[in-house]
N, CA, C and O atoms as CSV, one atom per row, in Angstrom:
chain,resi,resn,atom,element,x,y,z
A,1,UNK,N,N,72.301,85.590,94.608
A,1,UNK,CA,C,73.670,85.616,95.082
A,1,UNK,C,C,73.778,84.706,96.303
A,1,UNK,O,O,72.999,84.806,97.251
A,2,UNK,N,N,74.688,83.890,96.253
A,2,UNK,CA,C,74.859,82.942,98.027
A,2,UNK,C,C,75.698,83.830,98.218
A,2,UNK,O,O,76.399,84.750,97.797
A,3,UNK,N,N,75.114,82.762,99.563
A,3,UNK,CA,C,75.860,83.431,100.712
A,3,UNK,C,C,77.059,82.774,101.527
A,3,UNK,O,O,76.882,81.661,102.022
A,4,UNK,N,N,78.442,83.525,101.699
A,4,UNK,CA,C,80.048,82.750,102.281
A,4,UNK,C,C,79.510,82.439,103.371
A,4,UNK,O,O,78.793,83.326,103.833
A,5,UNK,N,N,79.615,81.139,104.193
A,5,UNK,CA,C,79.601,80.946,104.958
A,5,UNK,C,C,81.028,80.935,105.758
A,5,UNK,O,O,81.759,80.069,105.278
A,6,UNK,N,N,81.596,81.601,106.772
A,6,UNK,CA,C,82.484,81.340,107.438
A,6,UNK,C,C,82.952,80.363,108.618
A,6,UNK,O,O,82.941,80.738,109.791
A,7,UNK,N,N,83.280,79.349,108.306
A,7,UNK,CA,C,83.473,77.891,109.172
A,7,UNK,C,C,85.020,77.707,109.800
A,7,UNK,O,O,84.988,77.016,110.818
A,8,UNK,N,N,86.006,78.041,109.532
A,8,UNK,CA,C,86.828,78.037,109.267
A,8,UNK,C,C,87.541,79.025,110.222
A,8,UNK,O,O,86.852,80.039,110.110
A,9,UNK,N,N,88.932,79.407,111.449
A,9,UNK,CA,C,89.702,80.184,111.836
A,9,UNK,C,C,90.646,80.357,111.165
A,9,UNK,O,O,90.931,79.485,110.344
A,10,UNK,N,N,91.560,81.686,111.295
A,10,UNK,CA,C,92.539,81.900,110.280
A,10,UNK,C,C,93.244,81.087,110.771
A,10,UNK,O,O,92.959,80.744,111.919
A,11,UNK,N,N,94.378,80.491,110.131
A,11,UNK,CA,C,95.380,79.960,110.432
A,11,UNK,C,C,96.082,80.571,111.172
A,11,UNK,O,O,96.298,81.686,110.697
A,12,UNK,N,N,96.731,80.367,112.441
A,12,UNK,CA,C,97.679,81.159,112.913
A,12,UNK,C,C,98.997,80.669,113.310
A,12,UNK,O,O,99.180,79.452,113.295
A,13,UNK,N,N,99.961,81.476,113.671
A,13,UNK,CA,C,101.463,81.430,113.735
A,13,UNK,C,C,101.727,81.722,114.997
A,13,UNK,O,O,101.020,82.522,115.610
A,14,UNK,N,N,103.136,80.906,115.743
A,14,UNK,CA,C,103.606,80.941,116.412
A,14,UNK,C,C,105.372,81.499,115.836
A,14,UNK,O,O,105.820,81.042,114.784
A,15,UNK,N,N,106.016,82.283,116.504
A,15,UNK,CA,C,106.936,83.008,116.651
A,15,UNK,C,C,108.217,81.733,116.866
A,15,UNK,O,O,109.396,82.003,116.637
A,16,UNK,N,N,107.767,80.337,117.335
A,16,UNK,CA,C,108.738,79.407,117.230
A,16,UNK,C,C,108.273,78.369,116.432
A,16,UNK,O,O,108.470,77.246,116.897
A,17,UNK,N,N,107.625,78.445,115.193
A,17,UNK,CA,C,107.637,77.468,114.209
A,17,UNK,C,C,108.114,77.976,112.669
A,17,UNK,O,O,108.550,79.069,112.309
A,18,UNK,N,N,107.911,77.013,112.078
A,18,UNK,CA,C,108.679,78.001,110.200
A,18,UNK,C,C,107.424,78.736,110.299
A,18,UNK,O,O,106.475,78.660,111.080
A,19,UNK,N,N,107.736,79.617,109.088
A,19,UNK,CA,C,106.856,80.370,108.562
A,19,UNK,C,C,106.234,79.749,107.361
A,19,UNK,O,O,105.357,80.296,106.692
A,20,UNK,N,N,106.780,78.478,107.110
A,20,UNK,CA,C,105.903,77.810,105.494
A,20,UNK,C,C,105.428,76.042,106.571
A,20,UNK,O,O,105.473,74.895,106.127
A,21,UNK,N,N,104.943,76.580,108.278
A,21,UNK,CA,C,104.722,74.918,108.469
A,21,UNK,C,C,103.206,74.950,107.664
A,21,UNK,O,O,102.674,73.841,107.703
A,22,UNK,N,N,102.853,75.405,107.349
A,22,UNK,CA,C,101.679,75.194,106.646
A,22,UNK,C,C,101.525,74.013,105.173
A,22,UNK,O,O,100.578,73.381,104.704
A,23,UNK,N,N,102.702,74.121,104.879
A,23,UNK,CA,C,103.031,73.261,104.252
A,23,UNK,C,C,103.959,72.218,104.369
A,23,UNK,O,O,103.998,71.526,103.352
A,24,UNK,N,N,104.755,71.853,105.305
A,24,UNK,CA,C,105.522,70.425,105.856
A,24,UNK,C,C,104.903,69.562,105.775
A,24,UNK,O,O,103.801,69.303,106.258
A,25,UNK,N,N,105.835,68.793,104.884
A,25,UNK,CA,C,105.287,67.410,104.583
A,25,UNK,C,C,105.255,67.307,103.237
A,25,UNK,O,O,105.557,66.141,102.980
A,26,UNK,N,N,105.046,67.920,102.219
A,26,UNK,CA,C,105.526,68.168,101.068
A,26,UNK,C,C,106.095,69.026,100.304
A,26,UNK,O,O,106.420,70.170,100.620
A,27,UNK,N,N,106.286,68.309,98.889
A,27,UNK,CA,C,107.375,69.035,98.258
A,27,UNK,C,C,107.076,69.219,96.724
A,27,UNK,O,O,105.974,68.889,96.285
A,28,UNK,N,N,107.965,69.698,95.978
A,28,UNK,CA,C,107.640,70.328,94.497
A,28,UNK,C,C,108.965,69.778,93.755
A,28,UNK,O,O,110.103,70.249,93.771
A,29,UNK,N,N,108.365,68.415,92.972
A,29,UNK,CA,C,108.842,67.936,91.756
A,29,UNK,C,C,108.829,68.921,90.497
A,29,UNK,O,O,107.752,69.347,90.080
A,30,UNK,N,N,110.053,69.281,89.891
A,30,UNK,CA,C,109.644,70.170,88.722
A,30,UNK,C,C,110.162,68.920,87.716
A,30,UNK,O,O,110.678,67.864,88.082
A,31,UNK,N,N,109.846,69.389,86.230
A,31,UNK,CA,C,109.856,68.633,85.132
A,31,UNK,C,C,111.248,68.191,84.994
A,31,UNK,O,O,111.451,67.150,84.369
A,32,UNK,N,N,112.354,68.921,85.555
A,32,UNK,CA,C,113.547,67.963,85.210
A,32,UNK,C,C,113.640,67.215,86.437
A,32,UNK,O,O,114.674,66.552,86.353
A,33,UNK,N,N,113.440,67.140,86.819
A,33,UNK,CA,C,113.458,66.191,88.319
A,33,UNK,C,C,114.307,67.164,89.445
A,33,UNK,O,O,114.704,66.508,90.408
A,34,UNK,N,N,114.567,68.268,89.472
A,34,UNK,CA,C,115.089,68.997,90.948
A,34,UNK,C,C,113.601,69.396,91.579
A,34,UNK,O,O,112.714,70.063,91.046
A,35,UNK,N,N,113.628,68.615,93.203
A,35,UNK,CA,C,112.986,68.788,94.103
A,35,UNK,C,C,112.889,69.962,94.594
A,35,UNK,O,O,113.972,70.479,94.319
A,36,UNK,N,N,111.997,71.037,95.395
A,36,UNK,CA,C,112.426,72.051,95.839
A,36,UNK,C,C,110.693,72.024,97.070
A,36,UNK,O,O,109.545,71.614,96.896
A,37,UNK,N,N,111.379,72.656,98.153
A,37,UNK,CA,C,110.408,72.905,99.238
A,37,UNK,C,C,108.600,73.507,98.565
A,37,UNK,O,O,107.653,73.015,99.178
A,38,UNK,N,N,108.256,74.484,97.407
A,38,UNK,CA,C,107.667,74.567,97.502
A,38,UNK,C,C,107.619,74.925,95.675
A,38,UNK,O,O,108.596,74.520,95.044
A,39,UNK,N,N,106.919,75.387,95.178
A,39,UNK,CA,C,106.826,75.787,93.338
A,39,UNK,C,C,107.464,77.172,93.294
A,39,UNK,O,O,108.091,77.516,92.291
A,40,UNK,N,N,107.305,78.108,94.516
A,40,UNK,CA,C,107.603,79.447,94.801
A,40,UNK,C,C,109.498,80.076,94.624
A,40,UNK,O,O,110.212,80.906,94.062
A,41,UNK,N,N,109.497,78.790,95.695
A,41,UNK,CA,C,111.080,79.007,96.299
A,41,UNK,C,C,112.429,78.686,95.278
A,41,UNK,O,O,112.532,77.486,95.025
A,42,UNK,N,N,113.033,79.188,94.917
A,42,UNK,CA,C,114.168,78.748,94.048
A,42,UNK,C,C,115.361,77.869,94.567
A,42,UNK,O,O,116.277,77.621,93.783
A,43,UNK,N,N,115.392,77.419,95.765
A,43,UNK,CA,C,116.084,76.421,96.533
A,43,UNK,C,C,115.267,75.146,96.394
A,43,UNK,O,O,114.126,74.870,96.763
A,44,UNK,N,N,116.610,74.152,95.467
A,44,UNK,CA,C,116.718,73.107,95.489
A,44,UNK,C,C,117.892,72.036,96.403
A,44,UNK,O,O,119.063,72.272,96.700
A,45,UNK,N,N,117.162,70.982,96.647
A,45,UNK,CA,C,117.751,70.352,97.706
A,45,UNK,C,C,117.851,68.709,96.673
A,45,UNK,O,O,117.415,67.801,97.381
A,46,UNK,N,N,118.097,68.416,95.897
A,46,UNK,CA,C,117.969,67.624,94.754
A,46,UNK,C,C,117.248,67.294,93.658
A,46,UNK,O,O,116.300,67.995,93.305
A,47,UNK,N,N,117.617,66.184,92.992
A,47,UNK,CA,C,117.471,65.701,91.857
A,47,UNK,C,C,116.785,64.590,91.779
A,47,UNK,O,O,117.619,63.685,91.804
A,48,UNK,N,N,115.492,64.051,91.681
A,48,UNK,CA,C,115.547,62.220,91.590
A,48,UNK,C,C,116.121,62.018,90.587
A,48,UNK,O,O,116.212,60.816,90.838
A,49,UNK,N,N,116.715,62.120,89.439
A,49,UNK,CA,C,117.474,61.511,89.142
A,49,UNK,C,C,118.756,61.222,88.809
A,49,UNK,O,O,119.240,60.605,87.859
A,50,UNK,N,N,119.340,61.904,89.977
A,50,UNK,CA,C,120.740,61.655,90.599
A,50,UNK,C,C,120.888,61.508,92.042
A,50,UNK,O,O,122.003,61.456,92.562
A,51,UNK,N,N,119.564,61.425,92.850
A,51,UNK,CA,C,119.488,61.283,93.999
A,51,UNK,C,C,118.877,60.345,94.468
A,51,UNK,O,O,118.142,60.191,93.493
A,52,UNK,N,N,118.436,59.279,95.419
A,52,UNK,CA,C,117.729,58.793,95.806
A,52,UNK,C,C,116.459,60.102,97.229
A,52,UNK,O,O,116.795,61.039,97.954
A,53,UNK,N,N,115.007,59.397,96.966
A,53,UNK,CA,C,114.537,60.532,97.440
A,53,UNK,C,C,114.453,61.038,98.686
A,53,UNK,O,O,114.216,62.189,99.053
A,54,UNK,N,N,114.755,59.682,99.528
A,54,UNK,CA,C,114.861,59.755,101.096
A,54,UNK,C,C,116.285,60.852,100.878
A,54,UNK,O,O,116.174,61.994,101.324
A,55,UNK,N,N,117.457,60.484,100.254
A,55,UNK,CA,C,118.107,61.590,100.712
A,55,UNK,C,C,117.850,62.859,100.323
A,55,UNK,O,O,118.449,63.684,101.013
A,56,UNK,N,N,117.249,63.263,99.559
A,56,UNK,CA,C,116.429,64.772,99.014
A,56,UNK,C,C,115.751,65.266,99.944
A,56,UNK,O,O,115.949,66.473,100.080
A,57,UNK,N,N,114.687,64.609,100.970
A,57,UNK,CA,C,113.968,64.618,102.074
A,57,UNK,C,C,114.896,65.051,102.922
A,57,UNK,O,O,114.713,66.133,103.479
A,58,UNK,N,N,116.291,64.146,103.231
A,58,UNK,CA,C,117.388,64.621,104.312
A,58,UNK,C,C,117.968,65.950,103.861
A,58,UNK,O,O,118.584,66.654,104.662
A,59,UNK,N,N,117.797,66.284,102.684
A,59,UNK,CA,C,118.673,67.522,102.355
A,59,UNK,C,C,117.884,68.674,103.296
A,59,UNK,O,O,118.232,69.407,104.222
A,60,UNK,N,N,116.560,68.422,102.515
A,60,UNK,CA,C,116.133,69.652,102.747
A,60,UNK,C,C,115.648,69.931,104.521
A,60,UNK,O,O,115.606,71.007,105.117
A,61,UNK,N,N,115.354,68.664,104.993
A,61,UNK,CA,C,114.553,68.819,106.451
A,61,UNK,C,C,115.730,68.804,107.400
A,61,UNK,O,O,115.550,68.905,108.613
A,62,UNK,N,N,117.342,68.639,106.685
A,62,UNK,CA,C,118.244,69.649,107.871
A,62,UNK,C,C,119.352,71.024,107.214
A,62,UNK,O,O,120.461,71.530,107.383
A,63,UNK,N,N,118.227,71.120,106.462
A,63,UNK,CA,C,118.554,72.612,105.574
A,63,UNK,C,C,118.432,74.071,106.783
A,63,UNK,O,O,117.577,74.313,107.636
A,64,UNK,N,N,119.468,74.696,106.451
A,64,UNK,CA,C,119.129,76.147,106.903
A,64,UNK,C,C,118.001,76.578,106.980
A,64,UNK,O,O,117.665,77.316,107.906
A,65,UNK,N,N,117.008,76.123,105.813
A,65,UNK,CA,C,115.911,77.119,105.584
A,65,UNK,C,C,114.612,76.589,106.442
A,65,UNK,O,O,113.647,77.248,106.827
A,66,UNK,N,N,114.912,75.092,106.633
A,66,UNK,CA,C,113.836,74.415,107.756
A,66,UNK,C,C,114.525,74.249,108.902
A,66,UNK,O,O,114.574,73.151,109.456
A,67,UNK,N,N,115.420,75.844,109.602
A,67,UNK,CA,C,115.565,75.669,111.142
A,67,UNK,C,C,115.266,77.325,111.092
A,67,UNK,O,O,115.635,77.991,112.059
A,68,UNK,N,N,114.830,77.754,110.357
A,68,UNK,CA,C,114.297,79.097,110.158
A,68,UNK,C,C,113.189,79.083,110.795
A,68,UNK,O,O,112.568,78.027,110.669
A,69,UNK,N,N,112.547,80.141,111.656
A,69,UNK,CA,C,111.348,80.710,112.518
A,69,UNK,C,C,111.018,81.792,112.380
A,69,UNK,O,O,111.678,82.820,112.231
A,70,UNK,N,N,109.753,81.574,112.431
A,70,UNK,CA,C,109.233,83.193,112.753
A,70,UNK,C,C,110.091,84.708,112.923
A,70,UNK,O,O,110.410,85.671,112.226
A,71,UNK,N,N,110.269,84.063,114.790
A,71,UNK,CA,C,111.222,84.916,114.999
A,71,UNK,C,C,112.535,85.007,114.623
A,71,UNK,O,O,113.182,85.854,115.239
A,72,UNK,N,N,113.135,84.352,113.755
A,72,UNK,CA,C,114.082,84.702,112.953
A,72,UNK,C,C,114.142,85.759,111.701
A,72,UNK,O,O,115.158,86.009,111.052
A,73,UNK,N,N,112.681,86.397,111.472
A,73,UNK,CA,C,112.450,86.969,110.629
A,73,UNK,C,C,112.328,88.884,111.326
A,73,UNK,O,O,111.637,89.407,112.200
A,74,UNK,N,N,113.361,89.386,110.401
A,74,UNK,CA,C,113.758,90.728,110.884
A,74,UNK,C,C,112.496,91.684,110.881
A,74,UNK,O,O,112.359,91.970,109.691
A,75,UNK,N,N,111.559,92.289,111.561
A,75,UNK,CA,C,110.765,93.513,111.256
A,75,UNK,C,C,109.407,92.805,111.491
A,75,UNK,O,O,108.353,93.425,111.353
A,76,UNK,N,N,109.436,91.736,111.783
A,76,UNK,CA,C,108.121,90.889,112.044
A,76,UNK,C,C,107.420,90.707,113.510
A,76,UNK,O,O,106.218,90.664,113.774
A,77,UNK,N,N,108.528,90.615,114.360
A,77,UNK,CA,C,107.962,90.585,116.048
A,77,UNK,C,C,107.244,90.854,116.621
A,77,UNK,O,O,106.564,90.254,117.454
A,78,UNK,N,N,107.276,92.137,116.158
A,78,UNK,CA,C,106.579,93.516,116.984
A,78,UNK,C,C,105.156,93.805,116.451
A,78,UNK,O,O,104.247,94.307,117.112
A,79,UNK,N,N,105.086,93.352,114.946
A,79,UNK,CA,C,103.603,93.556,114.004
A,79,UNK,C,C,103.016,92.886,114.630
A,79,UNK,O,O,103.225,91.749,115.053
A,80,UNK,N,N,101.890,93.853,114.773
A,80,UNK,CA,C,100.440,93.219,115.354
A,80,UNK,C,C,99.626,92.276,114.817
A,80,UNK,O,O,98.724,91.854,115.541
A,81,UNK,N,N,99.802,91.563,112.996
A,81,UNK,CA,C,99.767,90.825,112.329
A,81,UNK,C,C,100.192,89.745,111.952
A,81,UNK,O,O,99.843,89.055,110.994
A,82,UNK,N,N,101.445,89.488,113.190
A,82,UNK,CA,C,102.255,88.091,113.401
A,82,UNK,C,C,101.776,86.850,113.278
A,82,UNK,O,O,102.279,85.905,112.670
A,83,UNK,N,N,100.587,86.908,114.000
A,83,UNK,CA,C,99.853,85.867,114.489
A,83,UNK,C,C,98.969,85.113,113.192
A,83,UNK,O,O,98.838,83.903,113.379
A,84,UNK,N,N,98.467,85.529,112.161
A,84,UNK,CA,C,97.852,85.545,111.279
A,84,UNK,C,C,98.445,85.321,110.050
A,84,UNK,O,O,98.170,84.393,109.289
A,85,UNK,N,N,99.491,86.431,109.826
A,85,UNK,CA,C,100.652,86.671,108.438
A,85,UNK,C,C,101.646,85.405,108.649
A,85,UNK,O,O,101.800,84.546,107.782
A,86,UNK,N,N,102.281,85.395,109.868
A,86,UNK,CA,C,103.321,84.754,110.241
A,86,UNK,C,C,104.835,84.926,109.029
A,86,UNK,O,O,105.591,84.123,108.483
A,87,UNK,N,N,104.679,86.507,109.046
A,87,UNK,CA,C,105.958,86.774,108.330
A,87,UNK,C,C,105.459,87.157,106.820
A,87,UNK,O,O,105.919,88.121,106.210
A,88,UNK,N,N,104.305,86.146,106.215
A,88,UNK,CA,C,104.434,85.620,105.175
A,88,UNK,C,C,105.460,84.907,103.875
A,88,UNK,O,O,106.105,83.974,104.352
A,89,UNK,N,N,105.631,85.031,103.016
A,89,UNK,CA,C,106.207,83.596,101.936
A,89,UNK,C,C,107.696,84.635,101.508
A,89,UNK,O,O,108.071,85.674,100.965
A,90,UNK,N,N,108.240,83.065,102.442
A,90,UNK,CA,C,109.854,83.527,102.320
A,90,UNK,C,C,110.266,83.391,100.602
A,90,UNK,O,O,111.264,83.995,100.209
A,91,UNK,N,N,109.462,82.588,99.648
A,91,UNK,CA,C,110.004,83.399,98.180
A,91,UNK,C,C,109.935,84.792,97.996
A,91,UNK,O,O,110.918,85.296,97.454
A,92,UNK,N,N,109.024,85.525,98.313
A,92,UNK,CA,C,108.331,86.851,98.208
A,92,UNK,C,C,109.387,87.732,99.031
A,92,UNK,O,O,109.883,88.764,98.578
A,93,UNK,N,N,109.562,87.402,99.815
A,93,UNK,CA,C,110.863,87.863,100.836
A,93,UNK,C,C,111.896,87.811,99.974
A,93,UNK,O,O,112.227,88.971,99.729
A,94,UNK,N,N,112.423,87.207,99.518
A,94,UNK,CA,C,113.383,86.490,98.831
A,94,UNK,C,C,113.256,87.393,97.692
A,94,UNK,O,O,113.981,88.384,97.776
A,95,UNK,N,N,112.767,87.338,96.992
A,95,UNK,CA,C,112.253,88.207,95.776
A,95,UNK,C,C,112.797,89.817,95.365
A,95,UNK,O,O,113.485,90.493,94.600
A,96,UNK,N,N,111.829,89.812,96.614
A,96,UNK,CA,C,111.794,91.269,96.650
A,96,UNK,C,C,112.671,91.752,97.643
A,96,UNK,O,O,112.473,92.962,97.534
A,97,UNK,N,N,113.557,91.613,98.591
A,97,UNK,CA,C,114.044,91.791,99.361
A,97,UNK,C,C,115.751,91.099,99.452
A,97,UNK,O,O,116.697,91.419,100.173
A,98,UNK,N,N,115.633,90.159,98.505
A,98,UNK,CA,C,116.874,89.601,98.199
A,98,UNK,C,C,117.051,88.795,99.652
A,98,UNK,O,O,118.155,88.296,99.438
A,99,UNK,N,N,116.750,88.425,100.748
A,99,UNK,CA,C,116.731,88.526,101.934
A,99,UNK,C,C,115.817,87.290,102.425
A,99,UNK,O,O,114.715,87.733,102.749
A,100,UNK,N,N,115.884,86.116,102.563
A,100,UNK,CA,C,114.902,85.019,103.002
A,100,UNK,C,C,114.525,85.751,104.558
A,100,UNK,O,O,113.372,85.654,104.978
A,101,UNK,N,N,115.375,86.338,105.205
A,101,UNK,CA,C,115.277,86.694,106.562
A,101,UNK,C,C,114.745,88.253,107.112
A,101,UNK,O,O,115.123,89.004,108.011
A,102,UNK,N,N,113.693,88.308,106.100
A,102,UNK,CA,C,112.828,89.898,106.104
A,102,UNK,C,C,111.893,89.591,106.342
A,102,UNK,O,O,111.785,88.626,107.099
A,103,UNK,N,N,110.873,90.157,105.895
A,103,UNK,CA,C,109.474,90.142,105.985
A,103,UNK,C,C,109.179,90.220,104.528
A,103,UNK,O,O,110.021,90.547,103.691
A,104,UNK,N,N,107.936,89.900,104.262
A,104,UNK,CA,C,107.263,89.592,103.363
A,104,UNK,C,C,106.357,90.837,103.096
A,104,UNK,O,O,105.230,90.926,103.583
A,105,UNK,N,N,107.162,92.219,101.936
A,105,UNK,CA,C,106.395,93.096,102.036
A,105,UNK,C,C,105.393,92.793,101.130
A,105,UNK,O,O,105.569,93.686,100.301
A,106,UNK,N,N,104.418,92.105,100.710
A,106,UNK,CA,C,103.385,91.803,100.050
A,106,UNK,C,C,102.499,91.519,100.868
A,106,UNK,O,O,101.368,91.997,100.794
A,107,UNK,N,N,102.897,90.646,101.830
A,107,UNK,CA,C,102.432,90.253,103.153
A,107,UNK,C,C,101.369,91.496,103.622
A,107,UNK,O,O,100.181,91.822,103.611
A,108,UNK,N,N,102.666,91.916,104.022
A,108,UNK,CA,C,102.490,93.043,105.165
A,108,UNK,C,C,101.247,94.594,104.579
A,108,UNK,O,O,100.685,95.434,105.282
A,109,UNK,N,N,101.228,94.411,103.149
A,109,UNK,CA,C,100.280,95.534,102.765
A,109,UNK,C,C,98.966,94.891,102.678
A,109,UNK,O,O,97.910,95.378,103.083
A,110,UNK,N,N,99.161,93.503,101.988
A,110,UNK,CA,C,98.013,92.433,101.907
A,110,UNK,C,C,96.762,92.665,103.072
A,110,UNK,O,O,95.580,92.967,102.914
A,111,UNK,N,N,97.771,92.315,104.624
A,111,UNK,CA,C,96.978,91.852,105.781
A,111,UNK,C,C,96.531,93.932,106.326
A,111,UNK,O,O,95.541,94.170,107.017
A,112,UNK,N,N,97.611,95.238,105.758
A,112,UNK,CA,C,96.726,96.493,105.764
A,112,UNK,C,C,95.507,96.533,105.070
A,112,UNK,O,O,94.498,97.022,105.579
A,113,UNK,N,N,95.541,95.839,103.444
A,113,UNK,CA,C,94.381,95.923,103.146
A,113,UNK,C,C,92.973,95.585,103.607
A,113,UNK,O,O,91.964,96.287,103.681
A,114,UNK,N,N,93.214,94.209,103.919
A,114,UNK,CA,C,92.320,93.112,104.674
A,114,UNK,C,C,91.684,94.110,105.618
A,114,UNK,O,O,90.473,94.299,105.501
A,115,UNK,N,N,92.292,94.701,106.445
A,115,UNK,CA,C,91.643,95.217,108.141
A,115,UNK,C,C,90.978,96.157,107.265
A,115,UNK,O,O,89.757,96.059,107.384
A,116,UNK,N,N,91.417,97.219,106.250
A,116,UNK,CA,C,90.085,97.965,105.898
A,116,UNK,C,C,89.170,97.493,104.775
A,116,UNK,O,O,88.410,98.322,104.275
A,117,UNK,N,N,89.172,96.208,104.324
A,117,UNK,CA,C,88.134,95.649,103.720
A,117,UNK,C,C,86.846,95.028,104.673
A,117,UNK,O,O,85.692,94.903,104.266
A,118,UNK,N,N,87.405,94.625,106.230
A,118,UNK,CA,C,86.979,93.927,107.025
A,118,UNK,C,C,85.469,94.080,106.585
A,118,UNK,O,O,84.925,93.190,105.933
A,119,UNK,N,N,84.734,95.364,107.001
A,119,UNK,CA,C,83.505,95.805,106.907
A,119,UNK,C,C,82.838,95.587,105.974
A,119,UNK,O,O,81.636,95.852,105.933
A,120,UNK,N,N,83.631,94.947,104.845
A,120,UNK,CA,C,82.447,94.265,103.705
A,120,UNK,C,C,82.504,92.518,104.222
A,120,UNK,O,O,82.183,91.671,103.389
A,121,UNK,N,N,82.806,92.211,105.224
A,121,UNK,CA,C,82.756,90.882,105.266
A,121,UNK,C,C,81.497,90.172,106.555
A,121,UNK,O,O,80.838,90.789,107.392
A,122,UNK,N,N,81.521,89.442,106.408
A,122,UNK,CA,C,80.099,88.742,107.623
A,122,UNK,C,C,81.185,89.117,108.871
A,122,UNK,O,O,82.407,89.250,108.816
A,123,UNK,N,N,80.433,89.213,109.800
A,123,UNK,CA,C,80.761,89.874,111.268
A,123,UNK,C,C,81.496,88.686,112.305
A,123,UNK,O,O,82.051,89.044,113.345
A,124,UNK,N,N,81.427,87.198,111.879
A,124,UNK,CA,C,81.975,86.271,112.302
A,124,UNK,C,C,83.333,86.101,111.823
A,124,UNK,O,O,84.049,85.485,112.612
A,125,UNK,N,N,84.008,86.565,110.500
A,125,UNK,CA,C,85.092,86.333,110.161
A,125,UNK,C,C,85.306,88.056,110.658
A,125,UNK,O,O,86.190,87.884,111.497
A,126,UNK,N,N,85.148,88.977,110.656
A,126,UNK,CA,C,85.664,90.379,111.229
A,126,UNK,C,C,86.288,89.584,112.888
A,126,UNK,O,O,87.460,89.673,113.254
A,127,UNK,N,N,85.388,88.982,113.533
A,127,UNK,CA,C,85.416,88.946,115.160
A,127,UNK,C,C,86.701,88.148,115.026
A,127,UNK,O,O,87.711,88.342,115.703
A,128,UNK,N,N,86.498,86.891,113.729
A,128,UNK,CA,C,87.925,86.093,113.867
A,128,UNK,C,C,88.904,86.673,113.554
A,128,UNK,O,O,89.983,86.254,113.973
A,129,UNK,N,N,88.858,87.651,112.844
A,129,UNK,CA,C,90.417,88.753,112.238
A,129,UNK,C,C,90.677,89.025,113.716
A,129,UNK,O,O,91.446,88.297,114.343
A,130,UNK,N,N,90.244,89.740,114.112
A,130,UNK,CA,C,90.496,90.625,115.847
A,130,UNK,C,C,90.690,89.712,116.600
A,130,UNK,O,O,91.739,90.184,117.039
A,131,UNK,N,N,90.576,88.716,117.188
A,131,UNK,CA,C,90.808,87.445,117.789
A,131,UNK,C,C,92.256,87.696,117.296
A,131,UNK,O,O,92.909,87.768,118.337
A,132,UNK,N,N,92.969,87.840,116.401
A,132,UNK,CA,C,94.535,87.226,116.035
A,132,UNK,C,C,95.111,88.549,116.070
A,132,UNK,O,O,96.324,88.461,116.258
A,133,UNK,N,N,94.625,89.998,115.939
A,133,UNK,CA,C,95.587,90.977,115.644
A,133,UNK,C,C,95.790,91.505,116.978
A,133,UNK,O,O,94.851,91.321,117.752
A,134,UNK,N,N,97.021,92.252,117.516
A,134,UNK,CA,C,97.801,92.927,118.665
A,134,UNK,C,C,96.772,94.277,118.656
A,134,UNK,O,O,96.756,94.714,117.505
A,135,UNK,N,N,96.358,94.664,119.087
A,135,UNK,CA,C,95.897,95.737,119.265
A,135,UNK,C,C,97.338,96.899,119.218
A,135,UNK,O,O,98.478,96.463,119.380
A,136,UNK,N,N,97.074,98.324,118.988
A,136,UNK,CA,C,98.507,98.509,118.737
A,136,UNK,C,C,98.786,99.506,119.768
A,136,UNK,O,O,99.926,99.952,119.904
């Protein structure tokens, strides 16, 4: 059996950036040609082929949904999992919540599970979990 090496910090979130900057900078061509921020999200911001793509780019990067933050997200502030989750995936929000501006309850049970799986994991990624969570 190998062995995971852990190299890597979690990604973490700030309370004044999106919650999908993890991915800025690209985007999701589907087969008819409507562009959309990610494969997840059901917001489209054009067409290439009824659009040119620089303006598809302008749609979406002064869209509602890319002046959205963290802290724009209702029930998220205060979780001691902010830092780490950063809300999690506004489709999933969206989804399940009807609500781009919730929290991500998939998220939020995901990162409960995680803390009590911790103890099956190497002691360097445990120390990096705790490094990011609020103590409560």
């Amino acid at each position: 059996m190998s062995k995971i090496l852990v190299t890597k910090k979690f990604y973490t979130y700030n309370i004044n950036e999106h919650p999908c900057s993890y991915n800025h900078g690209m985007v999701t061509i589907h087969a008819n040609g409507d562009v959309g921020f990610c494969p997840t999200l059901s917001r489209i911001f054009g067409n290439i082929n009824t659009l040119p793509f620089e303006k598809i780019v302008h749609n979406l990067y002064s869209s509602e949904f890319m002046k959205l933050t963290i802290g724009d997200i209702k029930g998220c502030l205060k979780c001691k999992y902010l830092r780490i989750c950063g809300g999690g995936c506004r489709a999933d929000a969206l989804y399940i919540n009807n609500d781009i501006h919730v929290e991500d309850s998939f998220a939020c049970a995901g990162m409960k599970v995680l803390e009590q799986l911790l103890d099956l994991f190497p002691r360097k990624l445990k120390n990096e979990f705790h490094k990011y969570v609020k103590s409560e």
